[in-house]
C-alpha positions in Angstrom: -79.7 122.1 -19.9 -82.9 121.6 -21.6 -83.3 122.8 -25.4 -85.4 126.5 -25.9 -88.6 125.4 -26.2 -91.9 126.6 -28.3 -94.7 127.4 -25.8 -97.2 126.2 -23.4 -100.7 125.9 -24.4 -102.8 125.0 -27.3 -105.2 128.4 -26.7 -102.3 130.6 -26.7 -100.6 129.2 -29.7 -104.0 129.4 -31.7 -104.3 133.2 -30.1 -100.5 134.1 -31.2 -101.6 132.6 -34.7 -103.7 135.5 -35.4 -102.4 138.3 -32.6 -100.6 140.7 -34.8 -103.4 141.6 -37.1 -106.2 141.9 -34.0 -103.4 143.6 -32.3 -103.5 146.0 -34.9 -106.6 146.5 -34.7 -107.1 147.6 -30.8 -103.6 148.9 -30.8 -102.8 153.0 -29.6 -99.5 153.4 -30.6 -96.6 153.7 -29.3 -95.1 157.2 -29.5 -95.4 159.2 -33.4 -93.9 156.4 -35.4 -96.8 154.5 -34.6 -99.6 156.5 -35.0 -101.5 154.3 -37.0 -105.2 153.0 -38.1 -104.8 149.7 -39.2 -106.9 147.9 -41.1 -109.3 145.2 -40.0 -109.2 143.5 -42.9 -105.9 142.5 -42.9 -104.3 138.8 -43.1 -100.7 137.8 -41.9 -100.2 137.2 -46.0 -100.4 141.2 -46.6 -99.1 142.6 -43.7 -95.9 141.5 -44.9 -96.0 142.6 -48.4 -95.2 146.3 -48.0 -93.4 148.3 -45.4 -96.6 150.2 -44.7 -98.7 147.3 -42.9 -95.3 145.8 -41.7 -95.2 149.0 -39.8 -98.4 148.4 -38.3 -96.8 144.7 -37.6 -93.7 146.4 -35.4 -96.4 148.6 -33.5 -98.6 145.6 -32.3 -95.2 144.2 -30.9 -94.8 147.6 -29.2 -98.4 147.1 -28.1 -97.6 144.7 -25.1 -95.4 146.5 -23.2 -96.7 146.7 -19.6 -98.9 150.1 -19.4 -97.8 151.4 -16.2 -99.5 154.1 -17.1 -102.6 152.7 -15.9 -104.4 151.0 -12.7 -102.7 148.0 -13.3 -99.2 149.8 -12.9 -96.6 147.7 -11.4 -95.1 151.2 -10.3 -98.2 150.4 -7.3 -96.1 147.6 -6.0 -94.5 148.4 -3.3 -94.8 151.2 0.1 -94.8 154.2 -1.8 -98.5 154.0 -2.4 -101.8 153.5 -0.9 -105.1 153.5 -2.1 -108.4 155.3 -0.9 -110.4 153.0 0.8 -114.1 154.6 1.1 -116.4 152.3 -1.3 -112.8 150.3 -2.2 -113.0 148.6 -5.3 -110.6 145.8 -5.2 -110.6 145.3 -8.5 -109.3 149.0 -8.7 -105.3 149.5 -8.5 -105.1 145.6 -7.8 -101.2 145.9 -7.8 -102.2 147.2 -4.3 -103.9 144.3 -3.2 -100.6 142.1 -3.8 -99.1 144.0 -0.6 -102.0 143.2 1.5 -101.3 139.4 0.5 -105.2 139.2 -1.4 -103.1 137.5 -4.5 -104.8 134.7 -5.6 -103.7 132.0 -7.7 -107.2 131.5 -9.9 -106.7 134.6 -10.9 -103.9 136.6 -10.1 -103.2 140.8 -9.8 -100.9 142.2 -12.7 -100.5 138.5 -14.3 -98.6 139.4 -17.1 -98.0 135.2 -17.7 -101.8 134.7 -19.5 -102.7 138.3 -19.5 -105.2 137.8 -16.0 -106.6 140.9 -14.6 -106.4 142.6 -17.3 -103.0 142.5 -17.8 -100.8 142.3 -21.4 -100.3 138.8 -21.8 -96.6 139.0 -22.3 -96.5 135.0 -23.6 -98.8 136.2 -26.7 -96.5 138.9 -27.4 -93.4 137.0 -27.2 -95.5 134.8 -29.9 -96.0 137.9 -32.0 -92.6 138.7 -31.8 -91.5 135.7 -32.7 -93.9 135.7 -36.3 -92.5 139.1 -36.4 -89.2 137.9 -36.8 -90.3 135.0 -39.0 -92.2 137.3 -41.9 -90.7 140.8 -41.6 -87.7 139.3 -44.9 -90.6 138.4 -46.8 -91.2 142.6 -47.1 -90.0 144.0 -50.5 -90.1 147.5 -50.5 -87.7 147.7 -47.9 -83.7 148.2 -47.3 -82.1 145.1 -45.6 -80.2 147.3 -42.8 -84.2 148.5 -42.4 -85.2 145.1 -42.1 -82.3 144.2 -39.7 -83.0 147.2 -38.0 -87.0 146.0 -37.6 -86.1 142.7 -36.4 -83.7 143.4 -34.3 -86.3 145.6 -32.6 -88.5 142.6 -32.3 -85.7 140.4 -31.2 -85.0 143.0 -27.9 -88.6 143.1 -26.9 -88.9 139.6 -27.0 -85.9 139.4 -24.5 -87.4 142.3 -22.5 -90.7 140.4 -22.1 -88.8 137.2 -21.0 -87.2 139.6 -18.2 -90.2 140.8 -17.1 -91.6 137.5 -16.5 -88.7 136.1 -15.1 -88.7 139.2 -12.6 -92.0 138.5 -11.9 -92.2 134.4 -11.5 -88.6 133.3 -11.2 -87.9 130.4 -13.9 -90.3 130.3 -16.9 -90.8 128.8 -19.9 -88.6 130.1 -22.9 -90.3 130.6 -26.1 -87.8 131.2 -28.9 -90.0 129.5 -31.8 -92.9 130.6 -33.3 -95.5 128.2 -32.9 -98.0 126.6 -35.5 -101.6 126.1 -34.9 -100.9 122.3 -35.5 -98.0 121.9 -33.4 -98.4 118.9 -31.2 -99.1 119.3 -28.1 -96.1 117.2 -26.8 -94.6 120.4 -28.7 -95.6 123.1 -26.6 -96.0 121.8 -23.3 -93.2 121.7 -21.7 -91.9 122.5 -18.4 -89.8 125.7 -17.0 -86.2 126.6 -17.7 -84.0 127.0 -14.4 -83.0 131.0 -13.5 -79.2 130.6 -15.2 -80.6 129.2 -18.4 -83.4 132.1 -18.5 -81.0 134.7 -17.6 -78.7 133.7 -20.5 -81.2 133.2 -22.7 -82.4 137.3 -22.1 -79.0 138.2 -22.4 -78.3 136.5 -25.2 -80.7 137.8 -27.7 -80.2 141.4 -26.1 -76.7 140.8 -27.5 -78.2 139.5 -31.1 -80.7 142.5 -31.3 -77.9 145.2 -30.2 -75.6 144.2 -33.3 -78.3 145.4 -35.8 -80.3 148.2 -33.8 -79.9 151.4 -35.1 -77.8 153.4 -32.5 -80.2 156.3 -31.1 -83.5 157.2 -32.3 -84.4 160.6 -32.9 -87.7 162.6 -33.8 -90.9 160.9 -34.7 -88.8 157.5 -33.8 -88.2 158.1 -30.1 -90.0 155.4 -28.3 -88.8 152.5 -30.4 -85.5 150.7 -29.0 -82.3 151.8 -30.0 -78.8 150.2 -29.0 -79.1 152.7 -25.6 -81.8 151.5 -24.7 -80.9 147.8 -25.4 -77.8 148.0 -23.7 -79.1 149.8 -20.8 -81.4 147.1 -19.9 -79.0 144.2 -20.8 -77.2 145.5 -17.8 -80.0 146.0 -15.6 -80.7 142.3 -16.4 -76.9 141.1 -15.8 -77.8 143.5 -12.7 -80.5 141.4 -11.2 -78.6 138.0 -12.3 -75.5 138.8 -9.6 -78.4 140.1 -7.2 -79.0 138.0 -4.0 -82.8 136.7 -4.4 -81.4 135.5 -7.8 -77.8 134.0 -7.3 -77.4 131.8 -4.4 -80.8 131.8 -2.6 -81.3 129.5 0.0 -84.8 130.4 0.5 -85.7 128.7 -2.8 -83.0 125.5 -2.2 -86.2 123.4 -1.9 -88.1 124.6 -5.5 -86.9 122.1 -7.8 -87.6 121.1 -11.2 -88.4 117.2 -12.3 -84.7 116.3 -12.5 -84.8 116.8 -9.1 -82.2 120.6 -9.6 -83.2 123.6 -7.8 -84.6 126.2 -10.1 -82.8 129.1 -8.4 -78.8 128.3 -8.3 -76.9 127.7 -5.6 -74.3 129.9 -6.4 -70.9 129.9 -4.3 -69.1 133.4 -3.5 -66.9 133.2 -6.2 -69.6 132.4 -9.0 -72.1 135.4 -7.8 -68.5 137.5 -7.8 -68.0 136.8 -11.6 -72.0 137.8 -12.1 -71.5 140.9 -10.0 -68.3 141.9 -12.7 -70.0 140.5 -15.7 -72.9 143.3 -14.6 -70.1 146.0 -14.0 -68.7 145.8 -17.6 -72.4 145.8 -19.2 -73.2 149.2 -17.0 -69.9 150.7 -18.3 -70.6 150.1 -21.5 -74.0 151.4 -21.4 -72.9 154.5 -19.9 -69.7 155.0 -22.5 -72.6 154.7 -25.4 -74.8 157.0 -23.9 -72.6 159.5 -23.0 -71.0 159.2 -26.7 -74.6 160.5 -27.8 -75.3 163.2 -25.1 -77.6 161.7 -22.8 -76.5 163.6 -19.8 -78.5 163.9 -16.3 -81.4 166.1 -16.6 -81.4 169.9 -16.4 -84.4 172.2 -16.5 -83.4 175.4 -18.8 -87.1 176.1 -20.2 -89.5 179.0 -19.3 -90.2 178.6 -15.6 -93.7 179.4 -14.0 -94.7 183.2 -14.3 -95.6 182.9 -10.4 -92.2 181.2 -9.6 -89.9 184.0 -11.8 -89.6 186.8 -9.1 -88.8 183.7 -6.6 -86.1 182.2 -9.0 -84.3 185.4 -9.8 -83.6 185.6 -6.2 -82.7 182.5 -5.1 -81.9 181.2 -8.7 -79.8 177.9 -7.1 -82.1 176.9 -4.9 -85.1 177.1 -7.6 -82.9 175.7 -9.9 -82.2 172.2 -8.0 -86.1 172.1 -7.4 -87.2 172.6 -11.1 -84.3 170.0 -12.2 -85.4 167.6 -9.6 -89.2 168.1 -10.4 -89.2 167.8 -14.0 -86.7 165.2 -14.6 -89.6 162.7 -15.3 -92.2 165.1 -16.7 -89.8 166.8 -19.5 -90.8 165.3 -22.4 -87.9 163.0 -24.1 -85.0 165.0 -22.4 -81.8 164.1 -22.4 -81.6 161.9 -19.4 -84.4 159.4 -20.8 -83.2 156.5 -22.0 -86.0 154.7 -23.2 -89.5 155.4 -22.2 -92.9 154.3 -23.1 -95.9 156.3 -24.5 -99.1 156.1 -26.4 -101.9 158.0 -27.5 -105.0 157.9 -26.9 -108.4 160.5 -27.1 -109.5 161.8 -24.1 -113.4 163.6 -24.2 -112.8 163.8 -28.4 -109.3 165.6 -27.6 -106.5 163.7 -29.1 -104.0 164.1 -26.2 -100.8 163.5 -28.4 -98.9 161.5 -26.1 -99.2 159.4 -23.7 -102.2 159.7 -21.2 -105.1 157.7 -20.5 -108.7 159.5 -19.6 -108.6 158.2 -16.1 -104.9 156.8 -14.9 -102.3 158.9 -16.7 -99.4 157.7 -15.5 -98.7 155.4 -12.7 -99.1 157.9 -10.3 -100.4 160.9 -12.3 -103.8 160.4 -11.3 -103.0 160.7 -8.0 -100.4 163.5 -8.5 -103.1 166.3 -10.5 -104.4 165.7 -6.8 -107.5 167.8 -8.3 -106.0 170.2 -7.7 -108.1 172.9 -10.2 -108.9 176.7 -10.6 -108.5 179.3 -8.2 -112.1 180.0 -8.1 -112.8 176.6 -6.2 -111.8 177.6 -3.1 -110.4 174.5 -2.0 -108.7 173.9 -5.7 -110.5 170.4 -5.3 -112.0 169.7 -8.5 -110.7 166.2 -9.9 -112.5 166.6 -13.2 -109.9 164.7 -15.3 -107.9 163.3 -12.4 -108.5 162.3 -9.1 -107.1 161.8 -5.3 -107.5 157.9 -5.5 -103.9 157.3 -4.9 -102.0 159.3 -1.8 -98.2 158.9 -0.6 -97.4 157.1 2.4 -95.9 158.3 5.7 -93.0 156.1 5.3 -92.4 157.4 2.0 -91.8 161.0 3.7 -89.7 160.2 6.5 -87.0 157.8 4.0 -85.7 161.8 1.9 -82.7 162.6 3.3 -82.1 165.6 5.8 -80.9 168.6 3.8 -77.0 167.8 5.1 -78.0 164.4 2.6 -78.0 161.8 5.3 -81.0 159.6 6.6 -83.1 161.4 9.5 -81.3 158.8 11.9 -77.5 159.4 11.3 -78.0 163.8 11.0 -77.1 165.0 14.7 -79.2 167.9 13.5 -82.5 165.8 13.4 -84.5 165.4 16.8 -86.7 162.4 16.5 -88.6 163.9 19.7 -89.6 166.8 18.4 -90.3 166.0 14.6 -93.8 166.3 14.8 -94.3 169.5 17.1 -96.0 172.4 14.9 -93.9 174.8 13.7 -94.1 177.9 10.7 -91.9 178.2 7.3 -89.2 180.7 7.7 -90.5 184.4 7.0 -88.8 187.2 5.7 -89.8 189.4 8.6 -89.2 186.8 11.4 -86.2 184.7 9.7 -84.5 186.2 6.6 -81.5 183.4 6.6 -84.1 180.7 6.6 -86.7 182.4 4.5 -83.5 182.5 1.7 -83.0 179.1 1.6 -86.6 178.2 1.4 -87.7 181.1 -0.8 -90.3 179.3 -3.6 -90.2 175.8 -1.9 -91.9 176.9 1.8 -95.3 179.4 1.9 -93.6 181.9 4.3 -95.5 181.4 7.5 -96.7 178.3 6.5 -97.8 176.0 9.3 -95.8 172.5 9.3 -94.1 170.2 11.7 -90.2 170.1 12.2 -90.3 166.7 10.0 -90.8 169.1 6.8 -87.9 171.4 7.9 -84.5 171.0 6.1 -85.2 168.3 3.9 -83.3 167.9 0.4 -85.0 169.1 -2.3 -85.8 166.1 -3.6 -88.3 166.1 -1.1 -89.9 169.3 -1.4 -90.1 168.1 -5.3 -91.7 164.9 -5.1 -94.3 165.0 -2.2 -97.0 167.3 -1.6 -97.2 168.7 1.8 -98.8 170.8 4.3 -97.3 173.8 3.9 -95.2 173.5 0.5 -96.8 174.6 -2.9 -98.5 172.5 -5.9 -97.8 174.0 -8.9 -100.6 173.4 -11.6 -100.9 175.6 -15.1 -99.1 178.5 -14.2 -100.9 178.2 -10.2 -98.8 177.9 -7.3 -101.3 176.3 -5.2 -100.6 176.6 -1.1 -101.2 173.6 -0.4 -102.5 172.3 3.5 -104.0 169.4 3.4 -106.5 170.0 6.2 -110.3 169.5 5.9 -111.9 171.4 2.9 -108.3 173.4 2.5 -106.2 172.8 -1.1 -105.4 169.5 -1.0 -107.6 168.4 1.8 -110.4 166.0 2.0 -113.9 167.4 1.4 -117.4 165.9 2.0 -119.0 165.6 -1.3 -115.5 164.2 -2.7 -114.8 161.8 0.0 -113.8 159.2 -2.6 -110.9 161.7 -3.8 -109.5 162.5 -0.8 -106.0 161.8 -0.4 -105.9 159.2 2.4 -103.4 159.4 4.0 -103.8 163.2 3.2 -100.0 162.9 1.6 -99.8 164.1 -1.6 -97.1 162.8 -4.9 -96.4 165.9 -7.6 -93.3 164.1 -8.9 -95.0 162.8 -12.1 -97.4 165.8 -13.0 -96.3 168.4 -14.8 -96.3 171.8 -14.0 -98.3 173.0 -16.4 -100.8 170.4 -16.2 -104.4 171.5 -15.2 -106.2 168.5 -13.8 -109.6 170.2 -14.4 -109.1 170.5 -18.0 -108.1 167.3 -20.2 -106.9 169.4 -23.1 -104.5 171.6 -20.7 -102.9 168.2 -19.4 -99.3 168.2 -20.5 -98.4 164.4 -21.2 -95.0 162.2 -21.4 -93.4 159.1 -22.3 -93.1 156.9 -18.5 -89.5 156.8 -17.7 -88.1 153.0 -18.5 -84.2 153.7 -17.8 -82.7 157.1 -17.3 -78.9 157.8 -16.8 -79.3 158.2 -13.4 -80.4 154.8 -13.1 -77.1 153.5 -14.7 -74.9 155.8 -12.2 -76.0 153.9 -9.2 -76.0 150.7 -10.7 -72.5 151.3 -11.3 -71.9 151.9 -7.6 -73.8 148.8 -6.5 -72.0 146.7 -8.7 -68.2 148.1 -8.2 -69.0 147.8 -4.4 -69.8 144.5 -5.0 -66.6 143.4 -6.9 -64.7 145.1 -4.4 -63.1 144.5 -1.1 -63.6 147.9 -0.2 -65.6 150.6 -1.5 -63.1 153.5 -3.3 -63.6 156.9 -4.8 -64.6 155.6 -7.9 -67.9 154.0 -6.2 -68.4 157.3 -4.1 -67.6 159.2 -7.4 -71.3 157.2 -9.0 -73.6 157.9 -6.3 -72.3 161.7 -6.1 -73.3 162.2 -9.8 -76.9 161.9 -8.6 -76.2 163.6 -5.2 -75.0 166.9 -6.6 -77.8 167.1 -9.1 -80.1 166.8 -5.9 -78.4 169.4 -4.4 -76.8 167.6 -1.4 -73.2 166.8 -0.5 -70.8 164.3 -2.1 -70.5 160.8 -0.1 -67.3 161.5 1.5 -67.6 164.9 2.3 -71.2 163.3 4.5 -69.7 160.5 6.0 -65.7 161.6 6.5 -65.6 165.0 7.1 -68.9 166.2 7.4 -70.2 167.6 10.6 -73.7 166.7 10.8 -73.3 162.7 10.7 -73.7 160.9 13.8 -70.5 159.4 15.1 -72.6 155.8 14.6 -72.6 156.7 10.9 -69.1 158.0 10.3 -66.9 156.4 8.0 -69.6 153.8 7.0 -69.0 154.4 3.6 -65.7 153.1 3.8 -67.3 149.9 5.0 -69.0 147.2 1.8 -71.7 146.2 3.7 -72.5 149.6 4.5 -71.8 151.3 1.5 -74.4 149.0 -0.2 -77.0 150.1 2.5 -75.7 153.9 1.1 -76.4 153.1 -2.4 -79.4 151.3 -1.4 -81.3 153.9 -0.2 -80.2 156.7 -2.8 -82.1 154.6 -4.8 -85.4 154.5 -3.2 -84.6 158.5 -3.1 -83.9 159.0 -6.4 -86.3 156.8 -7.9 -89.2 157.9 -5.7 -92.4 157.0 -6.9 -90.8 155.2 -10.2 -91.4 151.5 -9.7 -87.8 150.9 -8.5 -88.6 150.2 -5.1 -90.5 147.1 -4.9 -88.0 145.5 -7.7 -85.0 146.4 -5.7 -85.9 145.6 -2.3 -87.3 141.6 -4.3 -83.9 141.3 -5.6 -81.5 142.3 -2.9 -83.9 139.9 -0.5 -85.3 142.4 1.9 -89.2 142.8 0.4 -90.1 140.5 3.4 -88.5 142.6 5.9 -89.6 146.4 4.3 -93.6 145.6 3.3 -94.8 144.4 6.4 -95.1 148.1 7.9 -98.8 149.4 8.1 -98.7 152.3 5.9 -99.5 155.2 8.2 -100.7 158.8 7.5 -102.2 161.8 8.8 -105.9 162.8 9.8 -107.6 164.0 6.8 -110.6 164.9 8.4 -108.8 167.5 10.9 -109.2 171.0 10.3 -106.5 172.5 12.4 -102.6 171.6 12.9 -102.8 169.9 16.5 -105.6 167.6 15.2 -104.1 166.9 11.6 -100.7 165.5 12.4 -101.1 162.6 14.3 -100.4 159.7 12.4 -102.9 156.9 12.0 -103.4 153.5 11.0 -104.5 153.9 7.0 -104.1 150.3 5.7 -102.7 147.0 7.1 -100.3 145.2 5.1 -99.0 141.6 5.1 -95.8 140.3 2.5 -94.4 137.2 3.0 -91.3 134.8 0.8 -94.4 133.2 -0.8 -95.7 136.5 -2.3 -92.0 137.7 -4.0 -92.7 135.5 -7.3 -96.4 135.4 -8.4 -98.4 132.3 -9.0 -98.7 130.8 -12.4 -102.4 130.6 -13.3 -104.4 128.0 -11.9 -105.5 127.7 -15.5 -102.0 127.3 -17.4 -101.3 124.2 -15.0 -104.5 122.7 -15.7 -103.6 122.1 -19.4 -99.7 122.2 -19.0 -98.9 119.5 -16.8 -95.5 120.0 -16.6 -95.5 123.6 -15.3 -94.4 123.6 -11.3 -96.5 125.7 -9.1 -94.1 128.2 -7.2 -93.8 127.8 -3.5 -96.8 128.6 -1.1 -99.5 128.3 -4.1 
């Protein structure tokens, strides 16, 4: 096993020299605690004299965590999302481009190795966490639990950058020094570090911060790392160790390092089995800590919309799943977060408080205010301070479960025939039952296709539809999505059309007014939530089991019955609505995992979960190949509108699931191996 190593390049060490004071200086903080102006005068002597400027020093570590709030959002990755394509810039919501297979090693999208595309350059800030660690004693005005606490802090990040890279590029280098502008070169280029050794490495320091973070952050803290937040990723990390694409991949058997080892191991069935319980008792313990402070799965009890109170009051269940399903992201800090990221910024000379950028705004928030604006346009298209850049894809709409909670293709109820013949949204006068249960979530009368008909509500919550409603600053907007309609495409604004005329309200609030910065309600993007944990506990129980039990049905049904749908056994064993294909599966590991699998890309909707899962369990290949597929924007009546169409090709292949290293890293480290296919 080779020793933790320094870095990899001369230009980099010089840059990680002098990063934290010109972080500083460019840095929008991170969250209240961190609302800052540094100085621009400052040296690395003085910012570690007083606890002031050493503040300042923690928020530049802060500072290179990945924005997915912006257009180089991992949270693109994926099939969730697809770009407009009139006047396509490519150099626009690149993350995008990785799925068409337009990565390029010279410079690569979202290269968070050297910071290409204009992305953080994680290896300088695990070079500024490193001096952070190395300086922050050297403080005097400060407590020493303080100063444990502060370096602790920088210890996690520096581990959670490692993981992010090693997500991203398989082995990498491990930089656990600081390094010294005259440090040899012999001293910093060095080669990779093979997946086991980076793995315990991350977990490792997680374990070292964790003794000496402060246990839950509260108030004008929230945003820094706590020992929830710490331990909720040291499992997602033991998480992705047992994973397939990470413990015994064959595909990889041939990527070795100079002593001739493959860089991925070759792990038998017992060894990934002791990975796979190793991950089960880090999730456990991360949800015994959080649930010892109250973190508890998100539920709305704040004012509702005025337009939505006559709705609620009569069908207050119903209308209560949909508001606790379509704020559970957008609720500022609530009580299922358990870390998230934020920063402030000015928008139009309006300090925005939290979290939004004048243009992106979330991963998908751009996309999701849908310009959607005041009544008085006529179309409610007016994408003053957002825009329809970004639209949901078909397949996106068809993967939400039926409203009996099973996939369209195991609910007897579903008719894959008829799903896209034209229908209307129950009515009071023509179908009281059905109008009841759709009351606030359907326009009465509205004109759809049988696909949009009993759906859970997580779908009615997340994707805007022709047909549903798009709530927006105390509007409930009726949305159709047809030509010059609310939603819909419109000739002067042909750039902001949805394209695939799919909308995503999931991340906008409902109060947000996308036509107005200063009415645009802001929030820190979701790192971990509970939820999260809960079906990471049933993926890695089924695992260690022979057979799936109650007690793995018992952590997908946590989520299920927030959603509104019916436990896992009362689907699969007793329900009626499960084709006899599909009955019982869930007594069955293999098909249990495909269960807990696909609650996951339901629950996380939208949230950068899906690309990540489907790389580590070793199906990306088989699920981003699909053409992403959409409906006729330009139509202006129902028969026209919903046929689906060809939107955007898309190619992935085993050579685009770990990105290249830089063409220019290799030229000055010649000990760095190029990963397969590049």
């Amino acid at each position: 096993m080779k020793s933790i190593r320094k870095f990899i390049s001369r230009d980099v060490a010089r840059h990680v020299c002098t990063s934290i004071v010109a972080a500083m200086c460019v840095f929008p903080s991170c969250s209240d605690y961190l609302d800052i102006v540094p100085d621009k005068n400052l040296t690395m002597e003085n910012i570690f004299s007083v606890r002031e400027e050493a503040l300042n020093a923690l928020a530049s570590i802060y500072w290179y965590l990945p924005e997915d709030s912006k257009r180089k959002s991992s949270w693109l990755l994926g099939d969730e999302w697809v770009q407009n394509e009139v006047n396509v810039d490519y150099t626009q919501w690149s993350p995008i481009r990785v799925m068409e297979r337009r990565q390029s090693a010279d410079n690569p999208y979202l290269g968070i190795w050297s910071g290409t595309d204009g992305a953080k350059p994680l290896y300088v800030g695990i070079g500024v966490c490193n001096d952070f660690i190395n300086r922050i004693d050297a403080v005097q005005d400060m407590s020493s639990t303080e100063k444990a606490d502060w370096k602790a802090q920088a210890k996690f990040l520096k581990a959670y950058y490692h993981f992010l890279l090693l997500r991203q590029y398989g082995p990498i280098v491990l930089m656990d020094k600081a390094v010294a502008y005259n440090d040899d070169l012999s001293t910093m280029y060095v080669p990779r570090s093979k997946i086991d050794e980076c793995f315990n490495y991350i977990v490792k320091t997680i374990d070292e911060a964790i003794l000496d973070l402060y246990p839950i952050r509260e108030g004008p803290d929230l945003g820094k790392i706590d020992q929830l937040g710490a331990s909720a990723i040291k499992a997602r990390v033991l998480l992705y160790r047992a994973s397939p694409f990470y413990s015994g991949n064959g595909d990889y058997l041939s990527f070795k390092d100079w002593d001739g080892q493959p860089f991925f191991p070759q792990d038998d069935a017992a060894t990934t089995q002791t990975k796979w319980q190793e991950a089960l008792i880090a999730i456990n313990e991360a949800i015994r800590l959080c649930e010892s402070k109250s973190v508890t799965l998100y539920k709305y009890e704040k004012r509702v919309l005025g337009v939505d109170q006559e709705d609620f009051d009569a069908n207050p269940d119903i209308m209560q799943t949909y508001y606790d399903l379509r704020m559970v992201l957008c609720d500022r800090w609530n009580k299922e977060l358990i870390w998230g990221y934020s920063n402030i910024v000015t928008i139009g000379g309006t300090n925005m408080a939290q979290d939004v950028d004048r243009e992106i705004f979330t991963a998908a928030q751009i996309m999701i205010q849908n310009g959607l604006g005041h009544p008085s346009t006529p179309s409610f298209n007016d994408p003053l301070n957002s825009s329809q850049v970004l639209g949901a894809t078909y397949k996106t709409l068809e993967r939400f479960y039926t409203a009996n909670g099973l996939p369209l293709n195991e609910d007897i109820t579903f008719n894959d025939a008829t799903k896209y013949d034209i229908v209307t949204a129950p009515a009071p006068d023509t179908d009281p039952t059905g109008y009841a249960k759709t009351r606030g979530i359907l326009q009465p009368g509205g004109e759809m296709i049988k696909l949009y008909l009993n759906r859970e509500m997580r779908f009615y919550a997340n994707v805007g539809i022709s047909g549903g409603y798009w709530r927006s600053y105390d509007w409930r907007i009726p949305t159709k999505f047809y030509y010059n309609t609310p939603g819909g495409n419109q000739s002067a604004q042909a750039n902001y059309a949805f394209w695939t005329a799919i909308g995503a309200q999931k991340l906008v609030h409902i109060s947000s007014f996308g036509r107005d910065a200063r009415t645009i309600v802001v929030y820190p993007i979701p790192i971990v939530r509970l939820a999260d944990l809960y079906l990471m506990k049933a993926e890695a129980l089924n695992e260690t089991l022979d057979a799936p039990n109650a007690d793995v049905w018992e952590a997908v049904d946590k989520v299920r019955r927030r959603a509104g749908i019916p436990t896992v056994d009362s689907t699969y064993n007793i329900g009626i609505y499960v084709t006899p294909a599909a009955r019982n599966k869930h007594r069955n590991k293999d098909d249990m995992r495909e269960i807990i699998a696909h609650e996951r890309k339901v629950e996380f909707a939208f949230e950068g979960h899906i690309f990540w899962d489907m790389l580590r369990t070793k199906k990306a290949v088989q699920e981003f190949n699909d053409p992403v597929m959409g409906w006729d924007k330009l139509a202006t009546n129902a028969a026209d509108f919903f046929k689906l169409k060809l939107c955007q090709p898309r190619m992935f292949t085993l050579r685009d699931c770990l990105w290249p290293l830089p063409t220019s890293e290799l030229n000055k480290n010649k000990q760095l191996i190029q990963n397969p296919g590049w």
